[in-house]
N, C-alpha and C positions, 0 to 999 in steps of 0.2 A: 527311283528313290529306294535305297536301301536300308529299312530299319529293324535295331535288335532289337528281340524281343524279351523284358527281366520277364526273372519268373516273379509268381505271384504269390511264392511265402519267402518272404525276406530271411529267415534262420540261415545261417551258417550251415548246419548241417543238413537243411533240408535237400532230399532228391528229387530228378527230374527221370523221368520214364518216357520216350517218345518213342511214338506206334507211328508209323508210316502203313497210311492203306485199309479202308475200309469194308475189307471183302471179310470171308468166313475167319481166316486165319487172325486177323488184324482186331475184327469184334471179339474173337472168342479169346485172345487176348488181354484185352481191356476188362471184360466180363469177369474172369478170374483174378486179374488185376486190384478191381475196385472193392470182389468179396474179402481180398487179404486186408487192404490198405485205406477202407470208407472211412475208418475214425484217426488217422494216421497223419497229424495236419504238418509231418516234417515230409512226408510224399508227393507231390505233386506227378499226377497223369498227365498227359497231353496227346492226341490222335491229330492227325493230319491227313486230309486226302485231298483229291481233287472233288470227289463226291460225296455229298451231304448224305447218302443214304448206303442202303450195304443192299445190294442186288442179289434174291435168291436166283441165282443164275438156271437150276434146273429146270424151270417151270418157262425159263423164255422163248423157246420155239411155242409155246402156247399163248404166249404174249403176242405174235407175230402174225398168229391166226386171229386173234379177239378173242381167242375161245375165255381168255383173263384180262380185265382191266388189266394197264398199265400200272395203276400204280397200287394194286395191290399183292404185287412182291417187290415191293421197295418199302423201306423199313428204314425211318429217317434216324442217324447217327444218334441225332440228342437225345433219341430215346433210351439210347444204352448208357448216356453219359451223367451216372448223376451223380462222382465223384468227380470224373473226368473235365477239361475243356477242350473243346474241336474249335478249329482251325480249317475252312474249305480253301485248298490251293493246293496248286502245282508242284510237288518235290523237284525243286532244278535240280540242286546236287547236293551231293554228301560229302560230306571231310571227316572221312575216320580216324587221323592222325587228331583233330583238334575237337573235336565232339560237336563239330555242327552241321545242319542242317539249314538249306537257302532254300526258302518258300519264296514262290511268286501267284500274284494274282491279279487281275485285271481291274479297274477303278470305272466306275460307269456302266453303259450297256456291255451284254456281253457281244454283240454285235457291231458295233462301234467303241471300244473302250477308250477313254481318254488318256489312263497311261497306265503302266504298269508297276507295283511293288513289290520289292524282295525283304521277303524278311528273313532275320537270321534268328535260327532255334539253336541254344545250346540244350545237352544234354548227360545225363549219368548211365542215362541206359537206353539203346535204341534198338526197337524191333523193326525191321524192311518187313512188311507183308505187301510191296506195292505189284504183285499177282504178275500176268501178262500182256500181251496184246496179239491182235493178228498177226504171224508169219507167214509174210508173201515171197521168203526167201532171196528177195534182192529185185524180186521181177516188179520194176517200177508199171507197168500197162497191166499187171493184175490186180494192183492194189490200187490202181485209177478206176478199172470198171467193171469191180466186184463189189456184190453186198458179202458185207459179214455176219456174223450171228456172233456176238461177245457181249454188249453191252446191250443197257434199256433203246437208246435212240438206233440201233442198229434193228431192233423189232418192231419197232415204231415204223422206221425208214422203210422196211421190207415191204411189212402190212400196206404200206400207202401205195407202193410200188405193186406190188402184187393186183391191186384190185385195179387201179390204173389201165394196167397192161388188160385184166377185163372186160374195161371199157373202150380201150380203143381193138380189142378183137371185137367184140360184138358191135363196135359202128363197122369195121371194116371185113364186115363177114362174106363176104360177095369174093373179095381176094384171099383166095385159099391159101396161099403162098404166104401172103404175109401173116393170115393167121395164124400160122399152120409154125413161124418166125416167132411171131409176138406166143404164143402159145406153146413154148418149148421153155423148160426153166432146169436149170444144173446145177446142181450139190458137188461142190468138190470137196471129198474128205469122207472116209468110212469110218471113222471112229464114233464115239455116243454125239458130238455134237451133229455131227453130218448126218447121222442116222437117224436122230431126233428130228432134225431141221426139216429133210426130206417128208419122211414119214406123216407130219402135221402137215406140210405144206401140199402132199398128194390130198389129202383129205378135205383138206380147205377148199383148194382150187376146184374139184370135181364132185365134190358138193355141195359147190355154190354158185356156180355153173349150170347144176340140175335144179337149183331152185329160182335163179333171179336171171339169169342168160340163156335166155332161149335160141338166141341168134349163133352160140358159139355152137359148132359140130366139136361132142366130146370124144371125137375119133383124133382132132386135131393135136389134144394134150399132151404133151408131152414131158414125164416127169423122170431125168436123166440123173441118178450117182454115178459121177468119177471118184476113182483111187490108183494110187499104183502101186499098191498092193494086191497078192492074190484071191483076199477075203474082206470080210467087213469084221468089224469090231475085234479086233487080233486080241486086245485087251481084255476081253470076256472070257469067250470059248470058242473055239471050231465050232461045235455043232449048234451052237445057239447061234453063231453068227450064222451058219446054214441055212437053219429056220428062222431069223429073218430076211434074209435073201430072198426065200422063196416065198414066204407072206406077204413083202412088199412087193414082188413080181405080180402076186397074183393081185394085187391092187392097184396094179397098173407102173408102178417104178420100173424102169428099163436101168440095168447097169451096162458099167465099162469098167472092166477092174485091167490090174496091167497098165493100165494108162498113165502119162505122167503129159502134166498140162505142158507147154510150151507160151502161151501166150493169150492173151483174154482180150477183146478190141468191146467197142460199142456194139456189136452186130455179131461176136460168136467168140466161139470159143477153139485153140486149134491145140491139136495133140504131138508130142514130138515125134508120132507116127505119121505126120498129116493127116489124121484124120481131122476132123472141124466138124464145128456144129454149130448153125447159124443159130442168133437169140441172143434176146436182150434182157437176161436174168442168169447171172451166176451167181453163187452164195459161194463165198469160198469160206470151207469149217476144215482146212488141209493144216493145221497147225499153230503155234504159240508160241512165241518166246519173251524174254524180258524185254522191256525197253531200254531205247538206247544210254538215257542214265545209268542204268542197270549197269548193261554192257561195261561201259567205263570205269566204272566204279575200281579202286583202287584196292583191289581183291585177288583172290583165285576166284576162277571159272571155269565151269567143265566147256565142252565141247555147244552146247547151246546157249553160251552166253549167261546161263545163272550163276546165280554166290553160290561154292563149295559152302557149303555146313558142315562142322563137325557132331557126330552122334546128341551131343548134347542144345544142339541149334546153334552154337556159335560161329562165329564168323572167325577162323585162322589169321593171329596175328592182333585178333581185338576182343579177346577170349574174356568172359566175366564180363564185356561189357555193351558187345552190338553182336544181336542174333538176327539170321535171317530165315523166313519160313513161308511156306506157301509157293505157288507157282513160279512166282523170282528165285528161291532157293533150291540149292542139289543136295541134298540127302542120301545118303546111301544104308540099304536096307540091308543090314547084315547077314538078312537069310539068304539073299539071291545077289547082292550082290552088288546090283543094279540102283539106280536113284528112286525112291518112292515115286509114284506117278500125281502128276498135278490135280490131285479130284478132291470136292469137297471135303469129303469123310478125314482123310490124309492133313490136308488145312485146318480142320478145329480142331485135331490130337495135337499136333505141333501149335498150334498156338495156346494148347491148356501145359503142355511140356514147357514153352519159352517162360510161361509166366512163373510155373513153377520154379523154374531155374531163379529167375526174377529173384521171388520171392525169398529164395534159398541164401542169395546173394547179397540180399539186405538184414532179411535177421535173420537167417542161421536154421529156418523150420523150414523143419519136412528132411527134407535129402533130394542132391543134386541129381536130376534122372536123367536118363539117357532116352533119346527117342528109337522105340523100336513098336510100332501099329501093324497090326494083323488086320487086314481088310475082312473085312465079316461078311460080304458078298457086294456085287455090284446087280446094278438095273437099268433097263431102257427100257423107255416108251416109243411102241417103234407106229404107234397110229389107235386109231380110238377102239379101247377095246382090245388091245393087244400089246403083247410086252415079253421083252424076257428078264430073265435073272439067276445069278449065284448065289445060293444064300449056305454059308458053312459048308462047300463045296455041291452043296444038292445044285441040279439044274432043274430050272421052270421057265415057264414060256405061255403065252396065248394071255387067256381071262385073268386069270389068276395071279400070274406075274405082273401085266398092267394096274391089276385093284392092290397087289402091295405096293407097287411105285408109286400108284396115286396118296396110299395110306401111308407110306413112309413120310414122304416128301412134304406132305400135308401137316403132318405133326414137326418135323422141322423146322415151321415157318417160324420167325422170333415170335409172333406177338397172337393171342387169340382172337384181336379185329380181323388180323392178315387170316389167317387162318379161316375164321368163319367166312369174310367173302369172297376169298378162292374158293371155298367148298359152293358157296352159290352162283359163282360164275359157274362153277360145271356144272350144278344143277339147272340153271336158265338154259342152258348149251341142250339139256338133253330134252327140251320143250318150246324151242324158241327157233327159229332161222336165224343163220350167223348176222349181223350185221356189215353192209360192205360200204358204208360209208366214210372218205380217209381223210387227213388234212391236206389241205391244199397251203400251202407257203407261197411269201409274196413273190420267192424266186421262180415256183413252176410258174403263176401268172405273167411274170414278163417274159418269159421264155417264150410265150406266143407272139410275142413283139419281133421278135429276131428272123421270123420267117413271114411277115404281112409285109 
């Protein structure tokens, strides 16, 4: 069933504003949006995602241990919308030549859905912030039997997985071999996500091991980064990526740098050196790119598949009227040259620049700007109590660098609920034992039927 959808101020001259995508870039759009245009009744807003909520993505390897409720970094859309209307569904496609946008969504369970609707969105002005997804570069047996780290159900999925695999080493402790299997877990990717991923997931596993599994030998554990690269975090610094190299060495993280995967099965993992490593845990954090809507899209694209942007967010060829920003969009940085890099900080500048344009566009205030962001430093949490950081070219590392990334990341949260009970999940964390209790779904239940 396909139905259009009018807008909902009948004027002639009224416009329409449509945000595709819920992430940093896409709110912080709307947010400057709704402060121009709240009393504005010839404007009409409109946001569209697949997700009712905007995911503080920094905090999710923390998600993935317990160490934080789930859903206290998720931060539900209608809270930002109180000009706005949302829309949860699927962006099929985009028609830049005729200003519309085709939404789909499913009717009924989402498990069973009974059918499917397309709806058509037109519009006057349209922002793409619909971000990225895993890139398993083509390798269909990597993206079957890898966990990712991108999304909320992807930490969720981990977490469950991860303590699982606990339980069946400590029933099957007597067989070293297959422990020794079930107890080997691999990070592919040395950038901030893989770095993060690891770094929490060493901490988790071998401290919670030493409190609730006594049957596991912690000799068995084995916490492996791949990359194939010659370093970790190339994006930071050399020497900060050094010092955590060697801080996560000494907390038991084994690397493989140089490495470049070949292929990922149920049972290991093989390198296009031959080398292999048996286990039933990859995380692949090896990359990003748009989706395949994206890709298609009836644009220029650099070399990864993103919308070219011009300095001003616009999209070439729909200039004044569809901008694109955030991890979907290529940007180029006129100091180096290069495409700005996909990271939060990057995503709410470009999305306070599109609105401005926006705004510029409809009545004539302010002045049309150009996007040009100076990153003010970067940070990783590379395990409890430990971190590094740029901050205005100084380098830091250890205590000090993890308590700004806690205190940075902490006051970014949208809302002061979110805020306060992340701050008491880490307070609980530093007087409690983790919790290893995970969900069980009705598909791992019949999965035991398959083998009786």
């Amino acid at each position: 069933m396909i139905l259009k959808e009018t807008r909902t101020n009948p004027l002639s001259e009224s416009r329409r504003i449509l945000i595709l995508g819920s992430g940093f870039a896409g709110i912080e759009t709307l947010k400057d949006l709704q402060k121009e245009f709240n009393n504005d009744k010839n404007i009409e807003i409109v946001l569209v995602s697949k997700d009712n909520f905007l995911l503080f993505t920094p905090m999710l390897p923390e998600v993935s241990t317990g160490m934080i409720e789930t859903r206290h970094i998720l931060t539900p859309v209608r809270s930002f919308c109180r000009k706005a209307s949302f829309f949860q569904g699927e962006v099929e496609s985009i028609d830049l030549e005729e200003r519309k946008v085709f939404l789909k969504h499913s009717i009924g369970r989402l498990s069973q859905p009974v059918s499917l609707h397309t709806h058509i969105l037109d519009y006057d002005f349209l922002v793409i912030a619909l971000g990225s997804e895993p890139n398993f570069f083509g390798m269909r047996d990597i993206e079957n039997h890898s966990f990712t780290m991108k999304d909320i159900d992807d930490a969720v999925t981990l977490r469950n997985h991860v303590i699982n695999i606990l339980e069946q080493a400590n029933l099957e402790y007597n067989n070293r071999e297959l422990c020794s299997k079930l107890l080997t877990f691999v990070v592919v990717g040395g950038g901030f996500n893989g770095i993060e991923t690891v770094g929490a997931l060493n901490d988790y596993v071998r401290g919670t091991i030493m409190k609730f599994y006594k049957n596991i030998y912690p000799e068995d554990v084995r916490i492996i980064l791949v990359d194939a690269g010659k370093m970790i975090l190339e994006q930071i610094d050399k020497d900060l990526g050094n010092y955590a190299l060697k801080r996560l060495e000494s907390k038991g993280v084994k690397f493989m740098l140089n490495k470049e995967v070949k292929n990922v099965t149920a049972e290991g993992i093989l390198m296009k050196d031959g080398t292999s490593i048996p286990c039933y845990s990859v995380i692949w954090t090896a990359g990003v790119s748009p989706s395949k809507m994206i890709a298609t899209l009836k644009c220029e694209h650099d070399r990864e598949n993103r919308i070219i942007a011009n300095n001003y967010l616009e999209i070439p060829g729909y200039e004044h009227i569809a901008y694109a920003i955030g991890d979907c969009a290529s940007i180029i940085n006129p100091s180096t040259g290069n495409a700005y890099p996909p990271t939060a900080q990057h995503a709410i500048r470009q999305g306070k620049t599109a609105a401005k344009n926006i705004i510029f566009e409809i009545n004539g205030k302010g002045r049309k700007e150009q996007f040009d962001h100076k990153a003010r430093g970067m940070m990783a949490d590379i395990g409890k109590r430990d971190g590094i950081a740029t901050l205005f070219g100084i380098k830091i590392h250890g205590f000090i660098a993890w308590w700004m990334w806690r205190t940075f990341y902490l006051g970014k949260l949208p809302t002061r609920s979110k805020r306060l009970k992340v701050l008491l999940d880490w307070t609980m964390d530093l007087f409690f034992k983790p919790d290893v209790s995970y969900f069980t779904f009705p598909q791992s239940r019949r999965n035991y039927k398959q083998f009786s």
